[in-house]
N, C-alpha and C positions, 0 to 999 in steps of 0.2 A: 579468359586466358589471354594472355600477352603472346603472342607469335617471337617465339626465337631470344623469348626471357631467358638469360643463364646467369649462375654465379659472379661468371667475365663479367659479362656486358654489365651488369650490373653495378658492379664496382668500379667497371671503367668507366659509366656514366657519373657515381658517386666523385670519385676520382677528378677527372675533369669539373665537373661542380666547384668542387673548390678550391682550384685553381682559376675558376673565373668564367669557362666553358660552359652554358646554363643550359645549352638548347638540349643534347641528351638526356639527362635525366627532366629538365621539365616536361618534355613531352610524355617520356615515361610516366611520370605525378600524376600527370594530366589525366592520362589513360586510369591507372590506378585508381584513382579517386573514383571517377566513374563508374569501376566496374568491381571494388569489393565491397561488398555489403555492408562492413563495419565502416569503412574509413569513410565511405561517400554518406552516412548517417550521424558521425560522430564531428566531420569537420562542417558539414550544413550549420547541426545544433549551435557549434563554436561560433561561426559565423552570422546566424540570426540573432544568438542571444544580445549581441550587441549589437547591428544594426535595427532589432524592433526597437531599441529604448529609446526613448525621448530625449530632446535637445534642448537648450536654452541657450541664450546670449548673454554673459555676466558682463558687469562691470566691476574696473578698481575704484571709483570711488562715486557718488549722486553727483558728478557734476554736469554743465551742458551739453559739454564737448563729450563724456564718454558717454550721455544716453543719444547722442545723434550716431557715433560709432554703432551703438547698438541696436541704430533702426536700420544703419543702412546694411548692417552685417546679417541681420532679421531677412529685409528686404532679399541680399545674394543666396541667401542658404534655399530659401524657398523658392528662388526661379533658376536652379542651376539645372541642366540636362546633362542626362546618365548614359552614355551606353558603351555596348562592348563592341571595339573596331575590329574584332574578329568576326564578330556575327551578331552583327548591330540590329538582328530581332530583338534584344534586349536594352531595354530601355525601362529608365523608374528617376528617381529623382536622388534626395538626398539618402534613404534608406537600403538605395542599392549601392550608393557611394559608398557607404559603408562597409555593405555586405562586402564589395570588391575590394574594398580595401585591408579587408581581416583575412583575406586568400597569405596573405604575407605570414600569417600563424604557420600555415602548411609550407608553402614555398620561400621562406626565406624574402621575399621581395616581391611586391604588387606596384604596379606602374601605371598612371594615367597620362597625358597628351593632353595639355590644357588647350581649349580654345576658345581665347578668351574674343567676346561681341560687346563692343564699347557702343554706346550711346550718350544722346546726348544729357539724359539726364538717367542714366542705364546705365549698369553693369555688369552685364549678364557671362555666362561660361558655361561652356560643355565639356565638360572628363570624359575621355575616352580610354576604356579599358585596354591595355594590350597586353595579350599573352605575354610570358616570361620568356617564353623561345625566343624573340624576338630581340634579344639584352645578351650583352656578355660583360663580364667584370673582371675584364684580365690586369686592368689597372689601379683596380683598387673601386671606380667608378662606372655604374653600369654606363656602358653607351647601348645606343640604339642600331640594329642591325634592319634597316628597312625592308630584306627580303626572309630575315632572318637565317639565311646563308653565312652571308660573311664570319669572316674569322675575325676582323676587328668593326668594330660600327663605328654612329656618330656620334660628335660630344653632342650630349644635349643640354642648350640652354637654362638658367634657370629663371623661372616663370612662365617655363615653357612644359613643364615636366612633373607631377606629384608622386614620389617616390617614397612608398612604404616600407617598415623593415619589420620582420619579426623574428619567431622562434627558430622556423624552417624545418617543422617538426618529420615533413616528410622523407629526412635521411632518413631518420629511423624507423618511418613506419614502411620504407618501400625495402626495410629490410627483410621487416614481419612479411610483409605482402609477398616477399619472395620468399620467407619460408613454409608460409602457408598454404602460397599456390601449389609448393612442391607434392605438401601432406594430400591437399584435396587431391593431385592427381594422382597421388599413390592409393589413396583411400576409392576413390571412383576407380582406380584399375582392378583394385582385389575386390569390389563389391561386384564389379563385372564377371569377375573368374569366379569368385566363390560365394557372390549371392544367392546363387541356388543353388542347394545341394545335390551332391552325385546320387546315381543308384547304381547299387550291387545286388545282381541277381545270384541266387545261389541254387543248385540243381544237383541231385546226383546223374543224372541223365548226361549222354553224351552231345558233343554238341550237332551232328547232324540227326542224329534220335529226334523223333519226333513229340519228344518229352522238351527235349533241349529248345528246336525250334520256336515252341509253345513259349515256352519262356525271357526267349531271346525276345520274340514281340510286343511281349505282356513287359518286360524291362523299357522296349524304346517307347512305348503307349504313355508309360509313367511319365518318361521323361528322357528328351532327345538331345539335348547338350551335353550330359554329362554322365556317361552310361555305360556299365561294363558286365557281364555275365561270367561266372565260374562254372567250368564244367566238371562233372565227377568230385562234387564238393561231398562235402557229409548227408545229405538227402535233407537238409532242414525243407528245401524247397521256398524259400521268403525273397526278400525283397526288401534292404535295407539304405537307408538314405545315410551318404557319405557327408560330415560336418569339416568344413577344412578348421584345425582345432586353433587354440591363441584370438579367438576372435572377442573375446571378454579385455584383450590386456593389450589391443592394439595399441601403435603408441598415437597415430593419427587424432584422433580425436582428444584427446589433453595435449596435443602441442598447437590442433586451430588452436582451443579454449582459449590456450595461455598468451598466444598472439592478438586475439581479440580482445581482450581484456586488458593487456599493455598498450592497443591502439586506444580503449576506450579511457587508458588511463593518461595518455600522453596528449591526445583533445579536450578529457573532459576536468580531471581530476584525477585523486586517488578513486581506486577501482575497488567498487562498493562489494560485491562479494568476496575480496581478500581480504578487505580490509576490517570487516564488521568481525567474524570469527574470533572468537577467544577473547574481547573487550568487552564484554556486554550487549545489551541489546542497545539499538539503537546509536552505538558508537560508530560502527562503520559508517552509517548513514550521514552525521551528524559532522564528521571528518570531510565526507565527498563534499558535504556542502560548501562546506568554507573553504576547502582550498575551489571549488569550480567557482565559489563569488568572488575568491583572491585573484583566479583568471581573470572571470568578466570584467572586474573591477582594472587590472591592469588594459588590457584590451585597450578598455575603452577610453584610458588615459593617452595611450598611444594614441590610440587614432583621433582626439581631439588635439593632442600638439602637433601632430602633422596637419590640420586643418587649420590650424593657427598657423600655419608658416606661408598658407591660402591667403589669408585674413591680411595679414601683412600689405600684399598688393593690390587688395582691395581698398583696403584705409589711404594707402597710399595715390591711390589714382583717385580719390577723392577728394584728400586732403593736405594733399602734396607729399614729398618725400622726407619733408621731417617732423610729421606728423607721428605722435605720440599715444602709443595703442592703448587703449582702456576697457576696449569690449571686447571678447572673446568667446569661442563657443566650447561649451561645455557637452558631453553625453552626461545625461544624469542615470546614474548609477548608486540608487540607494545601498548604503554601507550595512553589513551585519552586526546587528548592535539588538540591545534591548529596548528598542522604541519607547513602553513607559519610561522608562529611567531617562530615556532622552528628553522626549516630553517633559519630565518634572523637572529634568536641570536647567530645559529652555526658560518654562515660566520661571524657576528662582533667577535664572540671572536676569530676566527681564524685569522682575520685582527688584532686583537690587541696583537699576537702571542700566544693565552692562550694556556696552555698546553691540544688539546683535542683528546682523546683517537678514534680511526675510530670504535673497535669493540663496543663502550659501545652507541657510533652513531647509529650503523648499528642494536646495540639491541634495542634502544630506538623507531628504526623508524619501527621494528619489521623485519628485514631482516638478516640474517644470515652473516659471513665473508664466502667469494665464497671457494669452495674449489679448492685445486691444479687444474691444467685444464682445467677448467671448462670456458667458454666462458665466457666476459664482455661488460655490454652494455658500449662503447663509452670509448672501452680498448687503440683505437686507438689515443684519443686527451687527456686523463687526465690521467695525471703525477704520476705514481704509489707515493701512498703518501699523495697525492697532491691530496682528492676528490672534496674541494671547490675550490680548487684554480680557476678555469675554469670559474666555475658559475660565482666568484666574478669579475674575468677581464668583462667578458662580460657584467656583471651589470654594469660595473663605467664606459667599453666605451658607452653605449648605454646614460646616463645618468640618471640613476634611479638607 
């Protein structure tokens, strides 16, 4: 629970938000993420799906000039260091770059602090994560606020600065989050008051009678929270348990659901158990998937054009400043498709000589070009070059 969460505050953090104001409700996000079960498992997911996948360095066309870009672009990716300038026990390389860089899904904007270590024949950098508190965008442009105090910060340089943008899905989910925490604490108050039921004694004996007394003890024995005796009732003499009634048709429990389900549906996709219902079987399912690979899929486009805007000053402290970029890095992110039917239109066009690129293949089917080295399945029989060739002979002798 958030200490001193209310409807106000809540909105006046929203409020300020987007007018430029970032440090209140980020820090709110912050806390949030952390501590609802749904949101801190659903924006993980969002955020690994695309920082596990694999990278490559493409080129625009075989010449010399874009495969030396795409060694030394090889070379930066794999010696960059990762961490977080809030609590720099976190440290990783390019897969935590990532991950940090998809916080921008949730927050609206994720921010590193390039420091860039020139050498002499090097070109190395460290991204430093920095919280969002830290930023305000009252001009249109985050500046940076060094104690994260200030009301206006500083301009930040560029080349000095990697600044991500995304959905900033946490308006709406620290909506839920506040309508949710309300329910659980309504829910946890009445489970408190009327998780155990009363007892009603009933007697016809009076109450200092030694009938009555008997009774009155034999009532607190059962049960000492919630306990009342009737004197001079009908003589049943029993001992009955009080149900506080409506507990079948609370409304708590279908408005968490519907909150968690809109969270899982605003990180993940469409929300697989509303969605499947009344379409058949397998429809719901079938739905979640492709729009959650239409996310990943965008994701991961974002965050390799922001990495190309990296790339940029890399090429350039290499190879001067009018240096003409041809290698770039791609996240591979295999597309939803019918792989056979892919495969068989690959080898047709390649029998009918079509011009077809192997890396824009090998990103399609979601697999990276192999690096220097590195082992090949069935390096032994197909002809550098040459990846269908193999397949197709053996389809026209076999005769299919």
């Amino acid at each position: 629970m958030l200490r001193g969460l209310s409807g106000e505050s809540l909105a006046s953090a929203l409020d300020a938000f987007e007018s430029g104001n970032l440090r209140a409700a980020a820090l709110l996000w912050q806390s949030m993420c952390q501590r609802d079960d749904v949101i801190s498992s659903v924006k993980a997911k969002r955020e690994k799906s695309v920082s596990r996948r694999d990278w490559q360095v493409l080129t625009t066309d075989d010449s010399a000039e874009a495969k030396a870009q795409a060694k030394i672009l090889e070379d930066f990716w794999n010696s960059i260091r990762v961490v977080n300038a809030f609590d720099r026990n976190q440290r990783g390389g390019f897969a935590l770059l990532v991950r940090q860089m998809m916080e921008a899904a949730s927050f609206k904007y994720a921010v590193h602090h390039l420091v860039w270590q020139p050498a002499a024949l090097q070109l190395g950098c460290t991204f430093e994560y920095v919280p969002l508190h830290f930023f305000e965008n009252l001009n249109g442009s985050l500046r940076f606020c060094p104690t994260g105090m200030e009301y206006e910060g500083q301009e930040m340089k560029p080349g000095e600065w990697l600044i991500t943008t995304g959905d900033g899905l946490m308006v709406a989910g620290s909506i839920g989050y506040f309508c949710k925490r309300n329910a659980l604490a309504d829910w946890m108050a009445f489970s408190d008051k009327f998780g155990m039921p009363g007892i009603l004694a009933r007697t016809s004996q009076g109450k200092e009678t030694p009938g009555g007394m008997a009774m009155a003890e034999a009532a607190e024995s059962f049960g000492q929270d919630w306990a009342a005796v009737l004197y001079g009732d009908d003589g049943s003499g029993k001992i009955d348990l009080i149900q506080a009634s409506g507990g079948a048709t609370l409304p708590f429990p279908s408005l968490i659901e519907r909150v968690d389900r809109r969270m899982a549906a605003l990180w993940r996709g469409a929300d697989l158990s509303s969605m499947s219902s009344g379409s058949g079987q397998g429809t719901g399912a079938s739905l979640q998937g492709s729009e959650t690979d239409l996310i990943e899929q965008d994701d991961a486009l974002n965050i390799s054009e922001r990495l190309n805007e990296i790339e940029q000053t890399v090429l350039q402290w290499w190879f001067g400043p009018d240096v003409k970029v041809k290698a770039y890095v791609r996240l591979v992110v295999p597309q939803s498709e019918d792989l056979r039917l892919l495969i068989s239109a690959i080898e047709s066009l390649v029998k009918l000589g079509a011009p077809i690129s192997i890396p824009d293949v090998m990103e399609r089917f979601g697999f990276a070009m192999p690096k220097a080295g590195e082992a090949l399945l069935g390096a032994s029989e197909t002809r550098h070059g040459e990846p269908f060739a193999k397949a197709s002979d053996s389809t026209d002798s076999e005769g299919g």
